[in-house]
N, C-alpha and C positions, 0 to 999 in steps of 0.2 A: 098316529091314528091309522088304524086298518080300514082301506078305501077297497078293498075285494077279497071276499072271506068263499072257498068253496069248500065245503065238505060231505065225503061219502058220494063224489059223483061216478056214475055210471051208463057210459052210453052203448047201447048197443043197435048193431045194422045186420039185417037177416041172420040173425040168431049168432053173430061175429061180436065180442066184446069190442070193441073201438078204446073204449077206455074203460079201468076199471078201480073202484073206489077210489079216484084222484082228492088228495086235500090240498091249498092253497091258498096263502094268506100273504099277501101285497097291501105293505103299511106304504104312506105318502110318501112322495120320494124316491122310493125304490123302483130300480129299472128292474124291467124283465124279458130274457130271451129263451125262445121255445126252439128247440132244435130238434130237429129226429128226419128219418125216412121217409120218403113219399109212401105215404097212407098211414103212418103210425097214430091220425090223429091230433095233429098239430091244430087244424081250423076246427075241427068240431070243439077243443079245450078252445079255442079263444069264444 
């Protein structure tokens, strides 16, 4: 069962892509870990 579906997301900060077209789909059960650089975007995707 898919308990978080995202798709086509795109966030942007003063005219900076933060994120772009992300998809993601987290069925029950499944762990997930987000790793990257400070500032790539990690807290704005959760």
């Amino acid at each position: 069962m898919e308990v978080i579906n995202i798709k086509d997301v795109t966030q942007r900060y003063k005219k900076v892509n933060i994120l772009g077209d992300v998809n993601l789909s987290i069925e029950q059960g499944d762990m997930l870990g987000v790793i990257g650089q400070s500032g790539s975007g990690k807290t704005t995707l959760l």
